[in-house]
KELUMBA-757898 format. One record per residue (C-alpha): residue in one letter; x, y, z; residue number from 1. Coordinates in steps of 0.02 Angstrom, whole numbers. Example, Ala and Ser with C-alpha at 12.3 -4.5 7.8 and 13.67 -1.06 7.14 Angstrom:
# residues 2
seke  east  north  up  migu
A  615  -225  390  1
S  684  -53  357  2
END
This chain:
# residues 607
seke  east  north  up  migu
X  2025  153  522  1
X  1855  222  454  2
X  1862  237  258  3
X  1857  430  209  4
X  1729  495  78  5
X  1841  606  -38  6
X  1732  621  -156  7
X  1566  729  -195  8
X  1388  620  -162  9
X  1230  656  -214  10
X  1120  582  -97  11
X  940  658  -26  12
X  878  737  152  13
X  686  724  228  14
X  680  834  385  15
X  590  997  465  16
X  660  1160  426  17
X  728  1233  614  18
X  775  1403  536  19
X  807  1496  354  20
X  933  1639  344  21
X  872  1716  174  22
X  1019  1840  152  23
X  1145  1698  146  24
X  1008  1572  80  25
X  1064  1436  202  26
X  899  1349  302  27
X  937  1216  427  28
X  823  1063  451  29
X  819  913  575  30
X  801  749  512  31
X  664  620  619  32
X  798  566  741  33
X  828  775  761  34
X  1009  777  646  35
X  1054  938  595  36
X  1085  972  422  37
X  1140  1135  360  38
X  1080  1169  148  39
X  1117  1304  52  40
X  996  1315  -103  41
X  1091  1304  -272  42
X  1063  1452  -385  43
X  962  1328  -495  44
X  864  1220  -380  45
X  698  1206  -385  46
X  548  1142  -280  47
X  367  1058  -322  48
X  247  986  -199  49
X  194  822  -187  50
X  70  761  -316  51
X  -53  620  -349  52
X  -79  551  -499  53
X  -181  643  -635  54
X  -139  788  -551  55
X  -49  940  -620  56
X  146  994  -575  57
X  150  1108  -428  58
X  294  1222  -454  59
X  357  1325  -303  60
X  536  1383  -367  61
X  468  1556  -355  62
X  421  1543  -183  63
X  520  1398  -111  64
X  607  1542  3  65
X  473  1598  75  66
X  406  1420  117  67
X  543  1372  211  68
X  470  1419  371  69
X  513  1321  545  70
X  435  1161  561  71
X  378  1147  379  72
X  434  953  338  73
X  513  936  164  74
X  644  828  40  75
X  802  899  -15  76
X  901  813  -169  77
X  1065  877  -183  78
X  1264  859  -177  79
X  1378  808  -4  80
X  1552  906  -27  81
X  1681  827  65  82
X  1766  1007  88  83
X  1606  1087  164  84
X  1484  1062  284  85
X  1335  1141  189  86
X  1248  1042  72  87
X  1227  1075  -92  88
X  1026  1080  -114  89
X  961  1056  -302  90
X  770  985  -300  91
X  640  1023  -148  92
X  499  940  -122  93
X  357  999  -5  94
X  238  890  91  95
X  94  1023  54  96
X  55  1205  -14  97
X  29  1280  184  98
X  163  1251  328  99
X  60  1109  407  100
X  -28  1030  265  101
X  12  864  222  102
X  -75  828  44  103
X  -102  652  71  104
X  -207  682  233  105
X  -347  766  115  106
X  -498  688  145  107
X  -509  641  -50  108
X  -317  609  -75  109
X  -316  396  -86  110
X  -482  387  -162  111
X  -404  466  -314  112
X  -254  381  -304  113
X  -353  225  -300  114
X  -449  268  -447  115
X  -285  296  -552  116
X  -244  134  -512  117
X  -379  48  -544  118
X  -381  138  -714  119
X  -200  82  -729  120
X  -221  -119  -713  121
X  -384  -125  -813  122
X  -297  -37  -952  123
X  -147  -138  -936  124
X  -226  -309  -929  125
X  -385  -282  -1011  126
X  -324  -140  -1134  127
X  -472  -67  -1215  128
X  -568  -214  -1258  129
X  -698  -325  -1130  130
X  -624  -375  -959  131
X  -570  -555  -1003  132
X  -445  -635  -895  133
X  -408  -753  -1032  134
X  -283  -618  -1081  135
X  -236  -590  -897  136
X  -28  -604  -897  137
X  58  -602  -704  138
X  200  -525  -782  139
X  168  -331  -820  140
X  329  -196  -888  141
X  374  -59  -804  142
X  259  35  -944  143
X  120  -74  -892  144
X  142  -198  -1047  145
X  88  -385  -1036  146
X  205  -504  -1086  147
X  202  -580  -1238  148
X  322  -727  -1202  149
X  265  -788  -1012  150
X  91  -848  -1035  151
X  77  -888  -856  152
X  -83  -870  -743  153
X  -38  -869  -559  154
X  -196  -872  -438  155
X  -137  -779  -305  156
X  -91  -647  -431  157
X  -253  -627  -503  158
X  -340  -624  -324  159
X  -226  -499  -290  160
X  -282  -398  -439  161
X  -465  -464  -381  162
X  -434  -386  -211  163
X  -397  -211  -301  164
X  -517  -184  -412  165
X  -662  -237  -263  166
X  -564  -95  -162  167
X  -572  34  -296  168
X  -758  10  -305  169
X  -793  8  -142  170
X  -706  174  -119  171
X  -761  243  -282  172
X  -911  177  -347  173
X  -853  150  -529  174
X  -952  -9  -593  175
X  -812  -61  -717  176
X  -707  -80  -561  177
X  -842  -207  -477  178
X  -852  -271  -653  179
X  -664  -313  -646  180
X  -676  -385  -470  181
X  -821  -531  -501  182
X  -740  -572  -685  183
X  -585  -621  -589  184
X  -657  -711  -451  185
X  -760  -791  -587  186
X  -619  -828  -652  187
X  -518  -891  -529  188
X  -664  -1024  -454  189
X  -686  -1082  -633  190
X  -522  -1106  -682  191
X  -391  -1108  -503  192
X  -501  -1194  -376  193
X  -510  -1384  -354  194
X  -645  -1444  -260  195
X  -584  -1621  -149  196
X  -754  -1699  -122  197
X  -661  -1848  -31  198
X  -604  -1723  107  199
X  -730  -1603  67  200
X  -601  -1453  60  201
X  -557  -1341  -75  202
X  -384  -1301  -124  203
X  -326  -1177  -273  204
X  -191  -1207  -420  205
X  -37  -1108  -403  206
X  -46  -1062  -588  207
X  -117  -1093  -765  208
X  -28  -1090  -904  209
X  -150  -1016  -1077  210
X  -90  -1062  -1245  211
X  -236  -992  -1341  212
X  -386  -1102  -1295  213
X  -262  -1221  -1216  214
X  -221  -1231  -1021  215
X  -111  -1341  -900  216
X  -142  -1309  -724  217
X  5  -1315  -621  218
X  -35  -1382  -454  219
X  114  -1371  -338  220
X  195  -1220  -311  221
X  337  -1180  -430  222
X  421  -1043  -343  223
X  597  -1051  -278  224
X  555  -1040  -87  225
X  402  -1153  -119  226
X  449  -1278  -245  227
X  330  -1433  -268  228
X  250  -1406  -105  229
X  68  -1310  -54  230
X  123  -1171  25  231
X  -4  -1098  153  232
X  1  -902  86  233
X  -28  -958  -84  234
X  -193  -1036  -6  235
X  -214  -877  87  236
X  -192  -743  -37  237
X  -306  -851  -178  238
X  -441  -794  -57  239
X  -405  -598  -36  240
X  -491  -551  -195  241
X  -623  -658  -168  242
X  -665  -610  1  243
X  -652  -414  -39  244
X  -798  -441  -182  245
X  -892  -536  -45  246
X  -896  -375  40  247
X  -958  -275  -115  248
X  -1083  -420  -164  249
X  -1142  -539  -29  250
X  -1108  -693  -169  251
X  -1147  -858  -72  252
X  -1044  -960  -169  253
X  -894  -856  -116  254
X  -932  -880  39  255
X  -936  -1070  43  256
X  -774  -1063  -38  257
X  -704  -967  91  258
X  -772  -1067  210  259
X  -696  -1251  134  260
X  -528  -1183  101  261
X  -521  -1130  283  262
X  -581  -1312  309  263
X  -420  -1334  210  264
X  -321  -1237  335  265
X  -393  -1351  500  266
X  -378  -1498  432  267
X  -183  -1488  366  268
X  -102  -1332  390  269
X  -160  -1329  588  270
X  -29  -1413  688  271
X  -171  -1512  812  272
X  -12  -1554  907  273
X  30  -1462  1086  274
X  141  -1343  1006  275
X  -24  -1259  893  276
X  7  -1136  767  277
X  -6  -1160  543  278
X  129  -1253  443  279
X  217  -1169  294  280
X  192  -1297  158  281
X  109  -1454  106  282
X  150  -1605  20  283
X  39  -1593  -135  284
X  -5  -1802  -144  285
X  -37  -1814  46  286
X  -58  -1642  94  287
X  55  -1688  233  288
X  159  -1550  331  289
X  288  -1670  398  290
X  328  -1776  235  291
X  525  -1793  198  292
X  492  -1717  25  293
X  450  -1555  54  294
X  627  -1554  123  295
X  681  -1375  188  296
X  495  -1345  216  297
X  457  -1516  319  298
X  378  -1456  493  299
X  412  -1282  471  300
X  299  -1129  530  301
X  346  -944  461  302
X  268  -797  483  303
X  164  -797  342  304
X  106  -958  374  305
X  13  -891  531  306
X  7  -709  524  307
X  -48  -694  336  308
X  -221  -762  372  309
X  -286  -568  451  310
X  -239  -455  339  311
X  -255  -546  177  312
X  -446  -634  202  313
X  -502  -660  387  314
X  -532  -493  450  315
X  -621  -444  281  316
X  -717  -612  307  317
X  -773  -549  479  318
X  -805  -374  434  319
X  -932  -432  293  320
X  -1011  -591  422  321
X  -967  -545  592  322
X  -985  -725  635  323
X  -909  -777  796  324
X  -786  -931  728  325
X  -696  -804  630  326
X  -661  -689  770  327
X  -598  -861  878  328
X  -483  -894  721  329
X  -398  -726  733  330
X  -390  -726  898  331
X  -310  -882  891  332
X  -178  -823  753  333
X  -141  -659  870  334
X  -127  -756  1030  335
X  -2  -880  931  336
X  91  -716  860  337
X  96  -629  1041  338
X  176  -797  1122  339
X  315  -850  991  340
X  370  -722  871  341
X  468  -607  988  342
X  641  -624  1019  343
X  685  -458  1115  344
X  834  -554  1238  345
X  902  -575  1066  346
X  856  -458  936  347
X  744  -301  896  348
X  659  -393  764  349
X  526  -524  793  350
X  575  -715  733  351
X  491  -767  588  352
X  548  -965  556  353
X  521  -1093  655  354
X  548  -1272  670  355
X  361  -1367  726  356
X  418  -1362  906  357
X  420  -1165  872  358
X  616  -1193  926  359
X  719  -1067  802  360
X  733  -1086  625  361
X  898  -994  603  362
X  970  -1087  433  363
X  835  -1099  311  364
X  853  -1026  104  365
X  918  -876  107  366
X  819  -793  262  367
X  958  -892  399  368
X  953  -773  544  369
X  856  -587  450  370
X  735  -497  474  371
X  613  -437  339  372
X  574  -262  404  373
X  391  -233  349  374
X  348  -433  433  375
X  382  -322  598  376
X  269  -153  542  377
X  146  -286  493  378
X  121  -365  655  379
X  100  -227  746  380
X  -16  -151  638  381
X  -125  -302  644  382
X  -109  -319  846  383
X  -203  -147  856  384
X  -356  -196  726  385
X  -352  -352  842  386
X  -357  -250  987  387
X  -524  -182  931  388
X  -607  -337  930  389
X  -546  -425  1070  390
X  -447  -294  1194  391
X  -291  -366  1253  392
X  -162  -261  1353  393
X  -21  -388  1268  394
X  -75  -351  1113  395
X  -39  -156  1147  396
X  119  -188  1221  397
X  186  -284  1099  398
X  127  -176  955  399
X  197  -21  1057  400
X  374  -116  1087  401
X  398  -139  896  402
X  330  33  862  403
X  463  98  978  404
X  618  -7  891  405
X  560  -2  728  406
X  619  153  671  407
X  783  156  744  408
X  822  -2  644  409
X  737  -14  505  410
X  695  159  424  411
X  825  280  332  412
X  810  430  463  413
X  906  544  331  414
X  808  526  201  415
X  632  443  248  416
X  566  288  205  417
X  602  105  272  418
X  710  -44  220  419
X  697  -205  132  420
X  789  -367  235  421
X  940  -362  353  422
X  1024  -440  492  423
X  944  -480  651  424
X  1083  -458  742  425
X  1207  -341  745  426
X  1389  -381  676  427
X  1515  -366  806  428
X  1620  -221  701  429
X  1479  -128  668  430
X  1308  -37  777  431
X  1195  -58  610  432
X  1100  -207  570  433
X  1188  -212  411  434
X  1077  -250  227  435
X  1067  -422  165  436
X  1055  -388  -25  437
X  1061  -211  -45  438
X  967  -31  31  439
X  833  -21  -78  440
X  652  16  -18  441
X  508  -90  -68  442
X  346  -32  -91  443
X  237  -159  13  444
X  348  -117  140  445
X  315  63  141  446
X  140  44  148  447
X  164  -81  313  448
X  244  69  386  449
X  112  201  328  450
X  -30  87  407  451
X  63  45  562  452
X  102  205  632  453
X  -66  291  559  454
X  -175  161  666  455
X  -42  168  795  456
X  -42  355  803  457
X  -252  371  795  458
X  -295  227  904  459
X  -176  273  1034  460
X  -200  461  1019  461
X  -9  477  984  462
X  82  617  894  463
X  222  534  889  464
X  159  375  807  465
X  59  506  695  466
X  229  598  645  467
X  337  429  592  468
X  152  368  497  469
X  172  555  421  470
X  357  530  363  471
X  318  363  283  472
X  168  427  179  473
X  277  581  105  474
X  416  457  66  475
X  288  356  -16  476
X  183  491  -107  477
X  360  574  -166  478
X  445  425  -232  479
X  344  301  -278  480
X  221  349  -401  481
X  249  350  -583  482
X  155  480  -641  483
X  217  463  -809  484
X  176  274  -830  485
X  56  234  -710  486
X  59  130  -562  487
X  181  99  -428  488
X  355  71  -435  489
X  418  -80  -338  490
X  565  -7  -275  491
X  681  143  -261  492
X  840  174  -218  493
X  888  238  -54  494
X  887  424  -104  495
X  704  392  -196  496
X  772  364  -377  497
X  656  220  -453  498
X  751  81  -456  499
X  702  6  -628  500
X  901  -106  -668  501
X  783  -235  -709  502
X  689  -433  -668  503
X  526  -408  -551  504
X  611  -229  -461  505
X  585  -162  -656  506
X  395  -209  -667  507
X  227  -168  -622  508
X  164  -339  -620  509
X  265  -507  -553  510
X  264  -650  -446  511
X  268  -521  -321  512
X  159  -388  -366  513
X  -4  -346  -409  514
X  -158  -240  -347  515
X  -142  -280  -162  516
X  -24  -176  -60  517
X  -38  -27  -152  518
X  -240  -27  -173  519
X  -245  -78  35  520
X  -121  57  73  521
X  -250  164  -5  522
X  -396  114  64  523
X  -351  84  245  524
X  -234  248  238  525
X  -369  340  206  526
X  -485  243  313  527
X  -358  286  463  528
X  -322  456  394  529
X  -522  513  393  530
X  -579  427  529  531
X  -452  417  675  532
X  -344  574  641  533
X  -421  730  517  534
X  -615  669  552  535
X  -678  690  385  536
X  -841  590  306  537
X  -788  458  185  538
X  -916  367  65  539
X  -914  167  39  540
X  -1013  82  -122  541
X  -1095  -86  -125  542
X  -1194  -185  -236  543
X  -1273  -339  -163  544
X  -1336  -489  -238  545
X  -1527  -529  -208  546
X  -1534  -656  -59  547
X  -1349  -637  -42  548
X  -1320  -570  133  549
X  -1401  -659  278  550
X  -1540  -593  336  551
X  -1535  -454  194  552
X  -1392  -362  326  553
X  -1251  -287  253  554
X  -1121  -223  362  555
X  -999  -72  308  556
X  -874  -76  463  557
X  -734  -6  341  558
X  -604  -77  446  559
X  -582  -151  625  560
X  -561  2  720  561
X  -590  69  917  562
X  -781  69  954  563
X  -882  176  909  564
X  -750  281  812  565
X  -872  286  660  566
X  -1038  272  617  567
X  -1180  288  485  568
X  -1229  461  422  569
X  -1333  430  285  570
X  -1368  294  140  571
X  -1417  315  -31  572
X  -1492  165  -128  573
X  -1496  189  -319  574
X  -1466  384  -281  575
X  -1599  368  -174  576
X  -1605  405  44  577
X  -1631  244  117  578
X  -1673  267  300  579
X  -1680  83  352  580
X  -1502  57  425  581
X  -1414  47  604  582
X  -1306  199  634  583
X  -1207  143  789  584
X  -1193  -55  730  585
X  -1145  4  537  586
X  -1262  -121  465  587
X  -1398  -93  317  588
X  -1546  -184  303  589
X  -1576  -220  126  590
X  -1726  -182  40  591
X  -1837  -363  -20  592
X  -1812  -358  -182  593
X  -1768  -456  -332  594
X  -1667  -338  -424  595
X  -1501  -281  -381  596
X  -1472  -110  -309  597
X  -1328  10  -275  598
X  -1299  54  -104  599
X  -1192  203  -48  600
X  -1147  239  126  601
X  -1066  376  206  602
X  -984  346  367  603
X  -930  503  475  604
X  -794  498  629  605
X  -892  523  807  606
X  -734  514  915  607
END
């Protein structure tokens, strides 16, 4: 027998008003999988509309009536009775001022949000003094504090960071965030890399630890999941920041480090075997995949081992090249995704373990038999930049087939937004895959949600993927940014509340976060936003290194997107109109000079 809720709940509702009868002041709404919900409006509730950061309060108590007009998509906070079948609404929240506005799908929307957050981390790491990332701390408060007791340096944080502050510049054109971005890849090759002449690879430090003038580099990974071994995504996020300022700057000695950690990557992590794919982890004296002490890692492949590679360096590595050998490599990692990671006979979720034989990893740490929601949003975001490059029909199909499950199983279709880990399969007393730790929502996940079903939804000319890439980016924009504070929250509660109980879920800066997810979600939201779905003009910055770029060509593909879905407008060098550039290939060629220039480029939608 089903337990009964007795009691009152406060709990929150994202849907589409369907009708509003003023006289009683009850308006009904449909939630995204079309749930009715009848709310009447408590004499003291109150509504707002979404706002960025640095933005003033919106208020619309005094005309939250007259707003509630079908179709209109909106959040409603408020009480569950369990003698009544109305709820009791006490906070609304509007996606926009007009009954189909969406605020976040202003052309200008993420490049301010990006700015805030770039403002944000320089302030909190930097405060008001010179960027030095000699008093760069991993671990950040919920206030955006450094800690004063964990001196730690961890690389793939700081690249992370790195990748952020290149992001903000590019979209913004603020030199302090450029500034940022080559101190900290500075940084990181002077003090993180280590350059293996014998093998003639490079491979990067998980961490430093600064005492003053004193540091001990920590070699091996000393994570929980990663203990004493190399894992690959530590190698593959040291190079995100690093690879994003390539873009900005054209710095050859980036390059080459990009180019002998992947070196790295073939000659370890690449299983040369018939099976194919990356390993997980390394054993830091023989940098051997298959060594008895990396013990729960020996032989393993995981998703991030093989699918972290696109998003986090390679397809920013081929946007700013366009060389050939790093269109093969992702290829290769899509092909290798397309073949192994589904497991629909099984489960709606993807696999993401596996043993070298690509055989089922069902037992390992604490993952066993789950699925990490976002892994799944990320794939099949990925598959459709892929898809651009190298058109495959499986690579639709697939990306399609998880678009279709996802939301079924992994979002909160009451009250928006998507989930952290749970079961792959379903318990046998129960039709939910049921939550492994808890219902939370995680910000990184949010954004592999927002990007999915925004590329999804302009690539594919769908509405539908368009709506569900909508619903994410309220849930986001609503809940996640402390506009108090600064920053991004790392996770809410279920009903939106920022979940802030304490450890990394308390703080702006961890092991586990720092200025990636939420400086990509805005750049490549907005990216997908102006250029596949409201076709507005967005600007890009640059500032090359003389005798950086081959050739003198700099290429400003924002993204991987359907041909010929953008191109060149106009380009400004030092404030300047430059007319030497390639409208239809989105290169520049840069002028011969010694000095280093500014280059802005606006790119306009022609689809």
């Amino acid at each position: 027998m089903n337990a009964q809720i007795n009691f009152p709940v406060s709990d929150l509702i994202a849907g589409y008003v369907v009708s509003y009868d003023a006289e009683d002041g009850i308006f009904v709404l449909h939630t995204s999988d079309r749930r009715e919900f009848k709310v009447k409006l408590s004499p003291m509730a109150y509504a707002k509309v979404i706002q960025n950061f640095d933005e003033a309060y919106i208020d619309a108590t005094g005309t939250m009536g007259a707003w509630l007009t079908p179709g209109r998509f909106l959040f409603v906070y408020g009480v569950f009775y369990p003698d009544s079948d109305v709820f009791d609404g006490k906070q609304v929240v509007f996606a926009g001022k007009k009954a189909e506005e969406y605020v976040f799908e202003k052309q200008d929307w993420w490049i301010k949000q990006v700015y805030a957050l770039g403002k944000f981390y320089i302030k909190a790491q930097f405060g008001e003094d010179a960027i030095d990332y000699r008093y760069y701390r991993t671990d950040l408060s919920v206030s955006g504090q450094r800690s004063s007791v964990n001196f730690r340096q961890e690389t793939d944080t700081i690249s992370r960071l790195v990748y952020g502050f290149a992001t903000a510049f590019m979209m913004t054109g603020e030199d302090q965030f450029l500034e940022a971005a080559e101190k900290g890849t500075e940084y990181l090759r002077e003090h993180m890399r280590f350059v293996d002449k014998d093998e003639d690879i490079i491979y990067w430090y998980h961490a430093i630890d600064v005492q003053g003038e004193k540091e001990q580099k920590i070699f091996a990974s000393e994570f929980g999941d990663d203990y004493d071994a190399i894992p690959a995504y530590e190698q593959i996020y040291a190079l995100a920041g690093p690879i994003q300022t390539y873009r900005c700057t054209g710095d050859r000695r980036i390059l080459h480090d990009a180019e002998q950690t992947i070196k790295l990557f073939d000659k370890f992590f690449l299983d040369q075997s018939e099976y194919g794919g990356y390993f997980s982890h390394l054993d830091p004296l023989m940098l051997d995949p298959r060594s008895e002490s990396l013990g729960r890692n020996q032989a393993r492949k995981n998703w991030n081992s093989v699918g972290d590679h696109a998003p986090a360096y390679l397809i920013n590595l081929w946007l700013a090249t366009g060389e050939q050998k790093y269109a093969d490599m992702l290829e290769y990692t899509f092909d290798t995704i397309e073949k192994y990671f589904p497991d629909y006979d099984n489960s709606p979720f993807v696999q993401e373990r596996f043993y070298e034989d690509w055989s089922h990893d069902t037992t390992w740490g604490w993952q066993q038999n789950r699925a990490v929601v976002g892994h799944n949003l990320k794939i099949a975001w990925n598959l459709m930049r892929m898809n651009s490059l190298k058109p495959k029909e499986k690579y639709v199909e697939l990306a399609k087939k998880i678009s279709d499950l996802m939301p079924a199983v992994g979002s909160d279709q009451q009250r928006g937004g998507w989930y952290d880990v749970v079961e792959r399969l379903l318990d046998n007393n129960s039709g939910y895959h049921q939550f492994v730790w808890h219902d939370r929502k995680a910000w990184w996940q949010q954004e592999q949600a927002i990007l999915a079903y925004l590329i999804m939804g302009g690539a594919l000319d769908s509405d539908e993927y368009h709506r569900h890439g909508r619903e994410a980016a309220a849930f986001y924009n609503a809940w996640f940014l402390d506009l108090e504070d600064g920053g991004i929250y790392f996770n809410v509660l279920a009903n939106g509340i920022p979940y802030l109980a304490g450890g990394n879920e308390r703080a702006k800066g961890s092991h586990s976060m720092s200025g990636y997810h939420s400086f990509e979600l805005c750049y490549l939201a907005a990216v997908y936003t102006n250029f596949l779905i409201a076709k507005h003009p967005m600007d890009f910055y640059f500032k090359p290194l003389p005798n950086g770029f081959p050739d003198g060509i700099l290429r400003v593909a924002p993204d991987i997107l359907p041909p010929g879905s953008v191109a060149i407008a106009s380009v400004e060098i030092d404030g300047q109109p430059y007319e030497n550039f390639d409208a239809q290939k989105l290169t520049v060629q840069l002028p011969d000079t010694q000095e280093r220039v500014k280059v802005k480029v606006r790119l306009i939608p022609t689809n």
